[in-house]
ZAVEX-720387 format. One record per residue: residue number from 1; residue in one letter; x, y, z of N, C-alpha, C in turn. Coordinates in Angstrom, 1 decimal, padded with zeros to 4 digits. Each point is the difference from the previous one (the first is absolute). Last residue first. Example, Ala and Ser with C-alpha at 12.3 -4.5 7.8 and 13.67 -1.06 7.14 Angstrom:
ZAVEX-720387
<node 2 's' <012.8 -002.2 007.1> <000.9 001.1 000.0> <-000.8 001.1 000.8>> <node 1 'a' <000.3 -005.7 -000.1> <-000.9 001.2 000.0> <000.9 001.2 000.0>> 
***
This chain:
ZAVEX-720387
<node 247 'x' <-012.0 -013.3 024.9> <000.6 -001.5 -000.2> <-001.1 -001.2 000.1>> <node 246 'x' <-001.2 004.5 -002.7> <-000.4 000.0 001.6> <001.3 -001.9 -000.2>> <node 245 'x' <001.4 004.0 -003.4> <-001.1 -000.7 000.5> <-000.1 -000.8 001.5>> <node 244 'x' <001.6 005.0 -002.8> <000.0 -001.0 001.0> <-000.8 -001.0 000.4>> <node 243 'x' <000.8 003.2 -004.6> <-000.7 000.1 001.3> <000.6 -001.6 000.5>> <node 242 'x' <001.7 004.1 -004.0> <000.0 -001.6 000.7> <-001.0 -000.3 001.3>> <node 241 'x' <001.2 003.0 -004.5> <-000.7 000.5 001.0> <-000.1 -001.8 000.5>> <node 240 'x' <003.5 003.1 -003.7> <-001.0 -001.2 000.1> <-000.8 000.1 001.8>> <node 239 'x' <004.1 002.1 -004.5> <-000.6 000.0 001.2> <-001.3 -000.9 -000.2>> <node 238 'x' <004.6 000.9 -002.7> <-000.8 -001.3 000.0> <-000.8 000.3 001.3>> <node 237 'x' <003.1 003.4 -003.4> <-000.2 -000.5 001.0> <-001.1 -000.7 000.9>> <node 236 'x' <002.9 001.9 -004.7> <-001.2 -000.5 000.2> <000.0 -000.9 001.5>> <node 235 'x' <004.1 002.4 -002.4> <-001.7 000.3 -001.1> <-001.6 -000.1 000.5>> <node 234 'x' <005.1 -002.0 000.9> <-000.1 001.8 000.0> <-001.3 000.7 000.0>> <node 233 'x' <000.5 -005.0 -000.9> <-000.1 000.4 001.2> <000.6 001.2 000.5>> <node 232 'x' <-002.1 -002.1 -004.5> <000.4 000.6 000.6> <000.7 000.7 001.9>> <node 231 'x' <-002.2 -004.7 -002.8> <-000.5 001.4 000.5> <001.2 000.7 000.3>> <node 230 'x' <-001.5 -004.3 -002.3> <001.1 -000.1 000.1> <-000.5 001.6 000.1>> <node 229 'x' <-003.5 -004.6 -000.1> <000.5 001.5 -000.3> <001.5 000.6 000.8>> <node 228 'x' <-002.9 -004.6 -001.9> <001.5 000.1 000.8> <-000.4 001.8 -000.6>> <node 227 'x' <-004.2 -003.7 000.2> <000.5 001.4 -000.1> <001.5 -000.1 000.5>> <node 226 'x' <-005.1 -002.9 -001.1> <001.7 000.1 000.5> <000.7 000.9 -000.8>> <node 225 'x' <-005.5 -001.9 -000.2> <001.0 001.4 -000.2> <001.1 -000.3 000.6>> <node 224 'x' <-003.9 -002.5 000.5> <-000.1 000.2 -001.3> <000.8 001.4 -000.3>> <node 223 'x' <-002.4 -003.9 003.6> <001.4 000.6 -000.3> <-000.1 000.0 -001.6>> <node 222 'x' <-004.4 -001.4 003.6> <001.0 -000.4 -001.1> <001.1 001.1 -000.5>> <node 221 'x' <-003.8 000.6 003.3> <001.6 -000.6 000.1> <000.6 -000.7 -001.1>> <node 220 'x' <-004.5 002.4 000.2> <000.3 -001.5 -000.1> <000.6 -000.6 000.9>> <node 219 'x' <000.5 005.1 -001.3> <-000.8 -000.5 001.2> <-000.3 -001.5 000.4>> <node 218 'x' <004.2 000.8 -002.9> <-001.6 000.4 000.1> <-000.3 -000.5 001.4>> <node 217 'x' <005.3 001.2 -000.2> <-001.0 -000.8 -000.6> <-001.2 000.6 -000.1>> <node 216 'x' <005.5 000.9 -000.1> <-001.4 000.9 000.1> <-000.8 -001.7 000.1>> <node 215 'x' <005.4 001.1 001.2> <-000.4 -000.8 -000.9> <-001.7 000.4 000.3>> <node 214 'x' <005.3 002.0 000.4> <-001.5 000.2 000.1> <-000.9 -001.4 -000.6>> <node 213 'x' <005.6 002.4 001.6> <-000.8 -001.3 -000.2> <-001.5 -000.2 -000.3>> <node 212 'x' <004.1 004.4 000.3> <-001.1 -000.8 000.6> <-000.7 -001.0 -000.9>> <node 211 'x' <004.5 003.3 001.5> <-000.2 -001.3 -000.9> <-001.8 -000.7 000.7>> <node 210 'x' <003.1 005.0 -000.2> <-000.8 -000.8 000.7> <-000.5 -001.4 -000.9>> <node 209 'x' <005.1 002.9 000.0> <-001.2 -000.5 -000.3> <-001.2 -000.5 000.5>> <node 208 'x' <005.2 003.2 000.0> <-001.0 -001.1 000.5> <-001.3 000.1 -000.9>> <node 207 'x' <005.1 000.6 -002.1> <-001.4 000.5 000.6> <-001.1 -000.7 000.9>> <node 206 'x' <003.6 -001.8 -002.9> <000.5 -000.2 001.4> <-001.0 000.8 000.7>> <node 205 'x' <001.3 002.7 -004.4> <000.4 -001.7 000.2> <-000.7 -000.1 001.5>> <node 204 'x' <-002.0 004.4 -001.6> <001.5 -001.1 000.0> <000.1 -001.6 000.3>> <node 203 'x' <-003.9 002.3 -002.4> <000.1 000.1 001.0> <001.9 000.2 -000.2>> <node 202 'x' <-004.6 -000.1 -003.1> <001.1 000.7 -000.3> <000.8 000.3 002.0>> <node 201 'x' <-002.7 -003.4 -002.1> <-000.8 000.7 001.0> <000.7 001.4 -000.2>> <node 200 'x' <001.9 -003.5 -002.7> <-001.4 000.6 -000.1> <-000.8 000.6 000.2>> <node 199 'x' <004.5 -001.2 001.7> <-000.1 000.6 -001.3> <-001.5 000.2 000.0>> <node 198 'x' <000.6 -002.5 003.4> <000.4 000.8 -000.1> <000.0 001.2 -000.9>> <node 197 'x' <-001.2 -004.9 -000.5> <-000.8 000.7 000.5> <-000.1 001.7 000.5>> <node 196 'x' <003.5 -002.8 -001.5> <-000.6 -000.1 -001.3> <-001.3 001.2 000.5>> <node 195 'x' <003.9 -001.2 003.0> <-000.3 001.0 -001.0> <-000.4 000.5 -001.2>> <node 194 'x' <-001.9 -001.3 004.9> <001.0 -000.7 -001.2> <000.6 000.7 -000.9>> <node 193 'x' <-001.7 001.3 005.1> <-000.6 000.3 -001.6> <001.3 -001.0 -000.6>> <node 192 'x' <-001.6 -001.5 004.9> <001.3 001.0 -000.5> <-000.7 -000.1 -001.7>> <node 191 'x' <-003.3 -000.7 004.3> <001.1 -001.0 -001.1> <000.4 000.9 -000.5>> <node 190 'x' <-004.0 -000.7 004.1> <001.1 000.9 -000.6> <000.8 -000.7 -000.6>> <node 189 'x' <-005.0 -001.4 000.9> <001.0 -000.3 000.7> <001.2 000.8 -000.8>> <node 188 'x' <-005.2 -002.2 000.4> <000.7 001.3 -000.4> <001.5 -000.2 000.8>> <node 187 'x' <-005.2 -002.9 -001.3> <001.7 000.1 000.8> <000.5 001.1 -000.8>> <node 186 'x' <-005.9 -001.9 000.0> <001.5 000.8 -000.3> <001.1 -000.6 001.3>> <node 185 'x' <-005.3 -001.3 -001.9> <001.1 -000.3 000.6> <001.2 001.0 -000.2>> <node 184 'x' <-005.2 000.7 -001.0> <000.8 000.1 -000.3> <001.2 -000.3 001.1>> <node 183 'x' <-005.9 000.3 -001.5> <001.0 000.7 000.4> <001.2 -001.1 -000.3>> <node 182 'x' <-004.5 000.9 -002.5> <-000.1 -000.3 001.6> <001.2 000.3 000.6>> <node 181 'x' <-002.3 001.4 -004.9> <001.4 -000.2 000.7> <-000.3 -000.2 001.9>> <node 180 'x' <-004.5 -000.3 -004.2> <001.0 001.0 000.8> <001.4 -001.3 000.4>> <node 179 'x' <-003.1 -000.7 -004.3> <000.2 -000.3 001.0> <001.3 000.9 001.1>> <node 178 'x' <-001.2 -000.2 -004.8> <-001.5 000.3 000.4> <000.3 -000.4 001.9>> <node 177 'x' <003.7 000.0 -004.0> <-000.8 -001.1 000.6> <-001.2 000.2 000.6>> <node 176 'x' <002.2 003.7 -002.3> <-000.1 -001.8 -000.6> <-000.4 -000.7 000.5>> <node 175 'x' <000.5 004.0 002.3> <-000.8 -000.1 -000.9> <-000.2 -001.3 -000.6>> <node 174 'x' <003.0 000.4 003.3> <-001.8 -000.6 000.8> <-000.8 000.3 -001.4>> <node 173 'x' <004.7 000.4 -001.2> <-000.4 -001.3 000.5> <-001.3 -000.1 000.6>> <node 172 'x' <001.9 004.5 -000.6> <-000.4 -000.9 -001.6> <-000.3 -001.4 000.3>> <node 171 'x' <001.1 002.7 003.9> <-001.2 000.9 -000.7> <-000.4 -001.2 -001.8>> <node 170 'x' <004.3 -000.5 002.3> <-001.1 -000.6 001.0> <-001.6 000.2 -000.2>> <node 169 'x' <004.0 001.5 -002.6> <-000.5 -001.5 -000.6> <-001.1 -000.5 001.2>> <node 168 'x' <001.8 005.5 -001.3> <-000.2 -001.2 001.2> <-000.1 -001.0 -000.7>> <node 167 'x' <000.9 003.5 -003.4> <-001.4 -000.5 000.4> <001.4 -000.6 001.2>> <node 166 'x' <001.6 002.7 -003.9> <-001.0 001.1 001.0> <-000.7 -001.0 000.6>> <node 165 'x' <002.7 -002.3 -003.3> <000.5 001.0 000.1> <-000.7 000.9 001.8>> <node 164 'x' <-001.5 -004.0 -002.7> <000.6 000.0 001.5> <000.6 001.3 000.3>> <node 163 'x' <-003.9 -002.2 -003.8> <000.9 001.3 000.3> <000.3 -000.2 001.6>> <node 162 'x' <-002.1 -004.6 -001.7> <-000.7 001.9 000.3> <001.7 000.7 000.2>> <node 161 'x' <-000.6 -004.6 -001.5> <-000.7 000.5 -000.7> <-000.3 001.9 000.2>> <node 160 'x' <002.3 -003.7 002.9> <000.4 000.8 -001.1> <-000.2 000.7 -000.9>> <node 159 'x' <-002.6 -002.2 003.5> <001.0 001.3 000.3> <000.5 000.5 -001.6>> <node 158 'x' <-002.1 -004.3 000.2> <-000.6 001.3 -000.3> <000.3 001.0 000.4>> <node 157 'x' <002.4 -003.7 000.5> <000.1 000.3 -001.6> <-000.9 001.4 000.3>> <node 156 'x' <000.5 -001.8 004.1> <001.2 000.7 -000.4> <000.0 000.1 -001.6>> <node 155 'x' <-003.3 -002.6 002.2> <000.3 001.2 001.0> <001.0 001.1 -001.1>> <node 154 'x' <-000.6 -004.6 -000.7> <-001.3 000.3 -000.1> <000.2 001.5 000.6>> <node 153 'x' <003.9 -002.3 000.3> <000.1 000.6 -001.2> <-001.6 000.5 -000.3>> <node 152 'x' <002.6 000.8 004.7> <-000.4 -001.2 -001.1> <-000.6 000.6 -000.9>> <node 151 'x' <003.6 002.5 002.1> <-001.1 000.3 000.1> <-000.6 -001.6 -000.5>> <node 150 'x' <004.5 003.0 001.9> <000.1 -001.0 -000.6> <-002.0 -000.6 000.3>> <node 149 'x' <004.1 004.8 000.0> <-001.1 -000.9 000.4> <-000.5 -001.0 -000.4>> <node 148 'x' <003.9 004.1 001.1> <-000.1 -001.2 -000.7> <-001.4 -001.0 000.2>> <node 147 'x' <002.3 005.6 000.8> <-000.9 -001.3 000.4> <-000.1 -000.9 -001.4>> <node 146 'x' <002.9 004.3 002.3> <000.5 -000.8 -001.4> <-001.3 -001.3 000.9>> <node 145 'x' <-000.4 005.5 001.4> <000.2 -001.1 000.6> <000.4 -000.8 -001.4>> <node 144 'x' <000.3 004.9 000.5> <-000.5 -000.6 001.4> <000.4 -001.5 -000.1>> <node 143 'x' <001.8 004.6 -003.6> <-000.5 -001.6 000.4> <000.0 -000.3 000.9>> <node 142 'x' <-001.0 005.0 -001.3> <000.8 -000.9 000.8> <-000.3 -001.3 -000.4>> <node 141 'x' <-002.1 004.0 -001.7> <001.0 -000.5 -000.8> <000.6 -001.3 000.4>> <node 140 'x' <-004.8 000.2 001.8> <000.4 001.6 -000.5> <001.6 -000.9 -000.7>> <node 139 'x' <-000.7 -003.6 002.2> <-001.2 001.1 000.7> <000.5 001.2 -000.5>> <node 138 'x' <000.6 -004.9 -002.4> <000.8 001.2 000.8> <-001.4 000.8 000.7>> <node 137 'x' <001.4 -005.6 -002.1> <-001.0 001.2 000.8> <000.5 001.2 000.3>> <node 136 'x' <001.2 -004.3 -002.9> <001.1 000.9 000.8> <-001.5 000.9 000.0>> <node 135 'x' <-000.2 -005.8 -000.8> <-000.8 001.8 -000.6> <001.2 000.8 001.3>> <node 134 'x' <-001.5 -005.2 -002.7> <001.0 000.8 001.0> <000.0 001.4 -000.6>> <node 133 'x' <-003.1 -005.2 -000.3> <000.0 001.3 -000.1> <001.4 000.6 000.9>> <node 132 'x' <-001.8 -005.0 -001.9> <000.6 000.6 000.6> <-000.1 001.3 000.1>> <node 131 'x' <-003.5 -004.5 -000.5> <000.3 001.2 -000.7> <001.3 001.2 001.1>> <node 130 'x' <-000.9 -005.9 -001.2> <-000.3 001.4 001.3> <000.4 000.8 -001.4>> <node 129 'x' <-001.3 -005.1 -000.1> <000.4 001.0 -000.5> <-000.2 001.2 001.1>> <node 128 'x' <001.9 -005.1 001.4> <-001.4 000.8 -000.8> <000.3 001.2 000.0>> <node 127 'x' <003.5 -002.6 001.8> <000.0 -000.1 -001.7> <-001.8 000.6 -000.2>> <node 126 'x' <-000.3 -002.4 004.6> <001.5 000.6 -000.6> <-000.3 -000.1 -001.1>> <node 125 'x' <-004.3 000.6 002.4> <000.8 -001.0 -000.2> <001.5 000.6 -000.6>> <node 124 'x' <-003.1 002.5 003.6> <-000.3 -000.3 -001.2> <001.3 -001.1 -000.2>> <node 123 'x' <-000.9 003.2 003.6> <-001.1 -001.0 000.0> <000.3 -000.4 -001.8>> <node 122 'x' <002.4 003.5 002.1> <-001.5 000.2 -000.7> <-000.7 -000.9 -000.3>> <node 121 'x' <004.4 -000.8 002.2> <-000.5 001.6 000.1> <-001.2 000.7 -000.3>> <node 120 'x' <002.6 -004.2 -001.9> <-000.8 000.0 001.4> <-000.6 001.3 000.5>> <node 119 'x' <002.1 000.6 -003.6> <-001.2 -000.5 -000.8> <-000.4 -000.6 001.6>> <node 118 'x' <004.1 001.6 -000.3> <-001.1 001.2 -000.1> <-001.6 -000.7 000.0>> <node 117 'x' <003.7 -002.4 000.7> <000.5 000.9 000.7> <-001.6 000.8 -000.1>> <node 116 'x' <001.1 -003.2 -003.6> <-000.7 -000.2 000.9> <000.2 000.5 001.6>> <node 115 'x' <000.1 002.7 -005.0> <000.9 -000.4 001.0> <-000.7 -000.8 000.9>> <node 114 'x' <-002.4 001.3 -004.3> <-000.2 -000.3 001.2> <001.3 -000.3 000.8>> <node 113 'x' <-000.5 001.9 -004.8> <000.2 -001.2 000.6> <000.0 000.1 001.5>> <node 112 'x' <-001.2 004.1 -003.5> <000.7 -000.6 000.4> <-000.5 -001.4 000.5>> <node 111 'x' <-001.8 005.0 -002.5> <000.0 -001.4 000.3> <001.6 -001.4 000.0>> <node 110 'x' <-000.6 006.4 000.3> <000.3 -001.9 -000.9> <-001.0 -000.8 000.8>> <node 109 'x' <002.3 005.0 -000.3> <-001.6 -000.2 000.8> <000.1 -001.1 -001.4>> <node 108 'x' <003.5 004.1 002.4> <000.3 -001.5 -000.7> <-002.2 -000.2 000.8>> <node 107 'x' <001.9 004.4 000.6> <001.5 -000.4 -001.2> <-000.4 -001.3 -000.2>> <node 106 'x' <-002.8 003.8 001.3> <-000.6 -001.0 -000.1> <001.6 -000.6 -000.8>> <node 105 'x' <-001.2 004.7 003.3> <000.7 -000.6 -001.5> <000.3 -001.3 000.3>> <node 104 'x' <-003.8 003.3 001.9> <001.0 -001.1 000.1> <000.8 -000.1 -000.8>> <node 103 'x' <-002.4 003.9 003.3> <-000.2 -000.6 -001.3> <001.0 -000.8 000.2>> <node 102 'x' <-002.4 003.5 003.6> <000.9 -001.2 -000.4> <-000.7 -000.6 -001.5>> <node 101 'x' <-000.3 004.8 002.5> <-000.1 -000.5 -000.8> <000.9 -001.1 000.2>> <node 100 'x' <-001.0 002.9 004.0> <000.5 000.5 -001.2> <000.2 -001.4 -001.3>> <node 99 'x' <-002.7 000.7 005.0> <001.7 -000.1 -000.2> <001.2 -000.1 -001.2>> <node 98 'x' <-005.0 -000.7 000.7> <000.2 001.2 000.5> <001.2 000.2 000.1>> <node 97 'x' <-000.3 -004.9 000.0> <-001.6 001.0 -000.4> <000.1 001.0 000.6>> <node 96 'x' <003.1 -004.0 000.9> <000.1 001.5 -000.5> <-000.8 001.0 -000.6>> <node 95 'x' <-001.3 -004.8 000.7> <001.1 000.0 001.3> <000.0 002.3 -000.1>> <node 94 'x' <-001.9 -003.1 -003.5> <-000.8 000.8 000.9> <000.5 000.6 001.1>> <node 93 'x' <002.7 -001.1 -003.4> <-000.5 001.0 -000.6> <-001.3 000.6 001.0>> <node 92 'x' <002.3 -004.6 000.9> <001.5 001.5 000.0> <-001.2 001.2 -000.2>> <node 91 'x' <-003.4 -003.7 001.9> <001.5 -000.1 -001.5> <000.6 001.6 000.4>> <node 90 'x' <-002.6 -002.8 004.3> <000.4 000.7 -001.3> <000.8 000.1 -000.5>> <node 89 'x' <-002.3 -002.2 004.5> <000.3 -000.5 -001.5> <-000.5 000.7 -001.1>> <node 88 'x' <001.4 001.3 005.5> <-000.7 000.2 -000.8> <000.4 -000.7 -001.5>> <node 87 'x' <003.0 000.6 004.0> <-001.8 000.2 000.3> <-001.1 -000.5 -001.0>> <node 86 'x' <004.8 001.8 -000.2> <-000.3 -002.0 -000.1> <-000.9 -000.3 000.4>> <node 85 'x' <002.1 004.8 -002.5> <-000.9 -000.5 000.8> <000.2 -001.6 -000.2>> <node 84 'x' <003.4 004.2 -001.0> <-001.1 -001.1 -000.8> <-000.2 -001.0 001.1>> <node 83 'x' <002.2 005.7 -000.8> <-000.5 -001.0 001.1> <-000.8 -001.4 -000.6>> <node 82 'x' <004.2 003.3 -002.0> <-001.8 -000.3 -000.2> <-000.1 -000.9 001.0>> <node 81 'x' <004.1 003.3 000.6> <000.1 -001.0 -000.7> <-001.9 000.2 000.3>> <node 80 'x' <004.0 004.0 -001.5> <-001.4 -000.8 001.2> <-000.1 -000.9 -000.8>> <node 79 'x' <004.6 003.1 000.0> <-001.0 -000.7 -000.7> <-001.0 -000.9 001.1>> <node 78 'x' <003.1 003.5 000.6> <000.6 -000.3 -000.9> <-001.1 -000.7 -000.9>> <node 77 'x' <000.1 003.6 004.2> <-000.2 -001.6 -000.4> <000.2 -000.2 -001.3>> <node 76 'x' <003.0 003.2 003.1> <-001.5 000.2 -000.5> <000.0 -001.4 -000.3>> <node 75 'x' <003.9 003.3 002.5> <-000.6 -001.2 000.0> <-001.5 000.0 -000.8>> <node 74 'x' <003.0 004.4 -001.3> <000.1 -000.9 001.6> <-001.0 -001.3 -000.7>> <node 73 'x' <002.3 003.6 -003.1> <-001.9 -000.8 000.1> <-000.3 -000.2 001.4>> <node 72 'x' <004.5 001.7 -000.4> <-001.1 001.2 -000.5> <-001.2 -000.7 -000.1>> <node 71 'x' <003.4 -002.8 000.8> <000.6 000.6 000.8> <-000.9 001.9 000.1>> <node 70 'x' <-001.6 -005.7 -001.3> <000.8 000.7 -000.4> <-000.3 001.6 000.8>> <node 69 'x' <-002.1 -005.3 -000.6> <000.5 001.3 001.4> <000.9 000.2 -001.1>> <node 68 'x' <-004.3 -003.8 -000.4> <001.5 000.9 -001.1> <-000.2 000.7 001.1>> <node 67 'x' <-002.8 -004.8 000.6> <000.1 001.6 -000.4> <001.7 000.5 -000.4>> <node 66 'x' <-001.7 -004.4 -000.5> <-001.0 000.6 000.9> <-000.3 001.7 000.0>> <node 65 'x' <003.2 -004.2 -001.4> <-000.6 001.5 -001.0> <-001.0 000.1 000.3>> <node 64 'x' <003.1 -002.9 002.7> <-001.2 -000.4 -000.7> <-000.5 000.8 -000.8>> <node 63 'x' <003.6 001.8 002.0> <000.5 -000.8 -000.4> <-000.9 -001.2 -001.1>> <node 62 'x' <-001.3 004.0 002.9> <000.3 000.4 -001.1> <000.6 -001.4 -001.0>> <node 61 'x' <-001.0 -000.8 004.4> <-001.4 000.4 -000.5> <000.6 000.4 -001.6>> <node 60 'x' <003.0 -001.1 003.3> <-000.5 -001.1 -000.4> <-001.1 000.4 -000.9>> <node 59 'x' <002.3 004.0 001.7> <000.3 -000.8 -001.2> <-000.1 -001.7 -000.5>> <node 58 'x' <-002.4 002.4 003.7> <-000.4 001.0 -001.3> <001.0 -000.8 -001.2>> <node 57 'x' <001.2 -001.7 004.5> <-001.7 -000.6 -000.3> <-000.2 001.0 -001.6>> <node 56 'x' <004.2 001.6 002.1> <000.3 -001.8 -000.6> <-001.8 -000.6 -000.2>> <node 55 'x' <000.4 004.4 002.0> <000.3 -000.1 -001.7> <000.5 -001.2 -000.6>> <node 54 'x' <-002.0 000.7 004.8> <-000.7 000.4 -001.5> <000.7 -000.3 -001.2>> <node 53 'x' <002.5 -000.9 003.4> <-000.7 -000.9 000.4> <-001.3 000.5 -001.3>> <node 52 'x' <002.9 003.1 001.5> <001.1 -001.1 -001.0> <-001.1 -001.4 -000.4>> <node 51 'x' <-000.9 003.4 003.0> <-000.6 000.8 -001.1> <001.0 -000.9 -001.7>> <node 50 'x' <-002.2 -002.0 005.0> <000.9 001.1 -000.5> <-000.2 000.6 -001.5>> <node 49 'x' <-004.4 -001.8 003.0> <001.3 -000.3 -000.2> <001.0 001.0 -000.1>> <node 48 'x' <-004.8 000.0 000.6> <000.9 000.6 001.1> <001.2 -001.3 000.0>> <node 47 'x' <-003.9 001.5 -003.5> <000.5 -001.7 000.7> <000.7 000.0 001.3>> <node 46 'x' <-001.0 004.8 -001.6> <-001.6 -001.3 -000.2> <000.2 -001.5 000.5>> <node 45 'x' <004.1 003.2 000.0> <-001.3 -000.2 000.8> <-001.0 -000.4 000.2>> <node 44 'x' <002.9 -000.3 -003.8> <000.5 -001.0 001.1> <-001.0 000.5 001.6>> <node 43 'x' <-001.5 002.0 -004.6> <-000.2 -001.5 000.3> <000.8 -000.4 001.3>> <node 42 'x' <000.7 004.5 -000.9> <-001.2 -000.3 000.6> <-000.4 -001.3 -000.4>> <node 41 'x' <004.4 001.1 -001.1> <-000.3 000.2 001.7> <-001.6 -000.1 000.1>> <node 40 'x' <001.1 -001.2 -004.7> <000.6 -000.5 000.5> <-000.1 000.2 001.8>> <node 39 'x' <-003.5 001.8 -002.7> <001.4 -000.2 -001.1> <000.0 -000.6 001.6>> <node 38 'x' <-004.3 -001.0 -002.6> <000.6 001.2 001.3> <001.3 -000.3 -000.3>> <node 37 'x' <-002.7 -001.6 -004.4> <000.3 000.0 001.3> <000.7 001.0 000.9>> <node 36 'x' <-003.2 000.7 -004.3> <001.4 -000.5 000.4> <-000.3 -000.3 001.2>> <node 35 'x' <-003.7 001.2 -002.1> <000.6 001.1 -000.2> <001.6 -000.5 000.3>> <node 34 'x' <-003.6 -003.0 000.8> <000.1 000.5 -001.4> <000.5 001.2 -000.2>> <node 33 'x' <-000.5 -003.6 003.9> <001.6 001.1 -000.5> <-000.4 000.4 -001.6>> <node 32 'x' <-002.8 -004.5 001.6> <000.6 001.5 000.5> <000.9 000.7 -000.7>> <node 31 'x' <-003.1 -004.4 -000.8> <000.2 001.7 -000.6> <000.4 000.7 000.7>> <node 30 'x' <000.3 -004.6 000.7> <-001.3 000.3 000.5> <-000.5 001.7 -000.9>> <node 29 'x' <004.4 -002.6 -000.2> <-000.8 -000.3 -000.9> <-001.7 000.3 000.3>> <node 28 'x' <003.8 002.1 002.2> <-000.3 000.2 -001.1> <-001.2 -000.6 -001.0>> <node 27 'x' <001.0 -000.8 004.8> <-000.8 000.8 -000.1> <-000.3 000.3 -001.5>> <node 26 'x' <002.4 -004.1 000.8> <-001.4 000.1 000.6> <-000.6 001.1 -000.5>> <node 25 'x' <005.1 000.0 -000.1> <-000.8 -000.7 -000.8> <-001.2 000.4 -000.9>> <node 24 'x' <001.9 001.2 004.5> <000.0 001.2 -001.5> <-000.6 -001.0 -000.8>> <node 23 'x' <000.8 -002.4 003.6> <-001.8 001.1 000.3> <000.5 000.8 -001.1>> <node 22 'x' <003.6 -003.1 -000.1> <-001.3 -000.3 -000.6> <-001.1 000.7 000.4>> <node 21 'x' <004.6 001.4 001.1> <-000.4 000.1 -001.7> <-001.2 -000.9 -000.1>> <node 20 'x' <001.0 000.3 003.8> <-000.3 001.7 -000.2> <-000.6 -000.3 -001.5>> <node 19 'x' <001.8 -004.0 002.0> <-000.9 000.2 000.3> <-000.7 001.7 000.0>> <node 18 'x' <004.6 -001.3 -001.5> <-001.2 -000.8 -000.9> <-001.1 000.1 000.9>> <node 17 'x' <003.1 002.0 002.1> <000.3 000.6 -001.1> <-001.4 -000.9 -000.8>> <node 16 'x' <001.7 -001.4 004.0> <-001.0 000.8 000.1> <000.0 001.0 -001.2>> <node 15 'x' <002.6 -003.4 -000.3> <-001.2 -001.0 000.3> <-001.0 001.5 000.3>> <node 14 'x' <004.5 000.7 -000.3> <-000.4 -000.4 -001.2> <-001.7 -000.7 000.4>> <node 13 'x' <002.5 002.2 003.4> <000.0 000.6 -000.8> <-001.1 -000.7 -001.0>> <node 12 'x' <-000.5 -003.0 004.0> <001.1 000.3 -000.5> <-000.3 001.3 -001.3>> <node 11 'x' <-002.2 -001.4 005.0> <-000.3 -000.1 -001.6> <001.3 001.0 -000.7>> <node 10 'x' <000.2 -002.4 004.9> <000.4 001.0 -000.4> <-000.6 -000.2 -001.7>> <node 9 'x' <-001.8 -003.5 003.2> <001.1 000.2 -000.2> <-000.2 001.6 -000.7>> <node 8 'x' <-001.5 -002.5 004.5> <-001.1 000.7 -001.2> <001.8 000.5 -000.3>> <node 7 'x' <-001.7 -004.5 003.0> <000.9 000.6 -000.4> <-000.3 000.9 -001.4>> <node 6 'x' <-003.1 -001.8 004.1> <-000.2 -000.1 -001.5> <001.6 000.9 -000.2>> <node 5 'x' <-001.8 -002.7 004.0> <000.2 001.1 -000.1> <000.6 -000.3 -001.9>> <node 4 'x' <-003.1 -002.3 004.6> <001.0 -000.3 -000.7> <000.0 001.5 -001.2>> <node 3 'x' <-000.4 -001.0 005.5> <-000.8 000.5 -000.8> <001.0 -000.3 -001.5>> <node 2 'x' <-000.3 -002.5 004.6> <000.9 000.6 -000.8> <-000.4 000.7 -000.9>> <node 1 'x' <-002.5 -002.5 004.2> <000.6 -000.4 -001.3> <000.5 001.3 -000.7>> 
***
């Protein structure tokens, strides 16, 4: 029988250009190159590409404002993004512990009408009362994330009562209730900055975004937190530790 034979096509310029530009990526956001990057002949050896083939991956990189090249600085990083964990059920402020001050600016905290959208969501009837919260989080000056959350009202009046400015709500909900956080449904998924949400973040239009979906319960299981956080995706890269289960 005929041995069957795999046709191996020629990887085209542009295709090996984004695969340089993603191990740069990778390495940066790991902390490399804190002194700059290698210039140009000693990356195409490292990749043992061309040297046309680096500078179309360095200017996909610059293009994301990853880093800046100019002709006396050479190549450097421009900006690091925050690593946030899916391992683990924490608020923004425990997420970044050690990573320079998060505070909120609290632009809306109401009592609202149950969207029945939302109000399935939490197990509750349409039109009962929720408490709304929407807060711009920065880490040090930067704004990270625009979160919108939607609380019941046994839950959510006594939040209000505490200074949001400098608090997690995950930390203020087991207070209030005397009852830990068991865990949490999410979807995450990339969306273009609006340009309501834009402006705020102080982005450009069209900016990517991480869009994540949260909804918390009690150890119970009863649901008692939904979350639309709207993340920087310059700002904050989504790592996580997966294990393989047995089929």
């Amino acid at each position: 029988m005929a041995e069957a034979r795999v046709a191996v096509q020629p990887i085209r310029r542009a295709d090996r250009a984004r695969q340089v530009a993603d191990v740069l990526r990778h390495q940066i956001h790991a902390g490399a190159y804190a002194g700059g990057l290698p210039g140009e002949t000693e990356l195409a050896d490292e990749f043992v590409v061309s040297r046309n083939i680096i500078r179309e991956a360095l200017s996909a990189l610059k293009a994301e404002g990853l880093i800046s090249r100019g002709p006396r600085t050479g190549t450097r990083v421009a900006q690091h993004k925050h690593d946030h964990g899916l391992d683990l059920l924490l608020g923004l402020q425990e997420t970044f512990d050690g990573h320079g001050q998060v505070r909120n600016e609290v632009r809306v905290a109401t009592v609202v009408c149950a969207p029945p959208s939302i109000a399935r969501r939490l197990l509750l009837d349409a039109g009962a009362p929720l408490v709304f919260i929407e807060r711009l989080r920065y880490l040090g000056d930067v704004p990270l994330s625009l979160d919108q959350t939607y609380l019941p009202a046994d839950i959510g009046d006594a939040v209000l009562a505490h200074p949001l400015e400098d608090s997690d709500l995950f930390p203020l909900i087991e207070q209030i209730s005397g009852q830990r956080l068991g865990d949490a449904t999410l979807a995450l998924e990339a969306i273009p900055a609006d340009p309501h949400s834009a402006a705020i973040l102080q982005l450009a239009d069209g900016a990517a975004l991480l869009m994540l979906e949260r909804l918390t319960s009690f150890e119970d299981g009863r649901p008692v937190d939904l979350e639309y956080i709207r993340m920087r995706g310059d700002r904050v890269t989504m790592r996580g530790s997966l294990t393989r289960s047995n089929p």
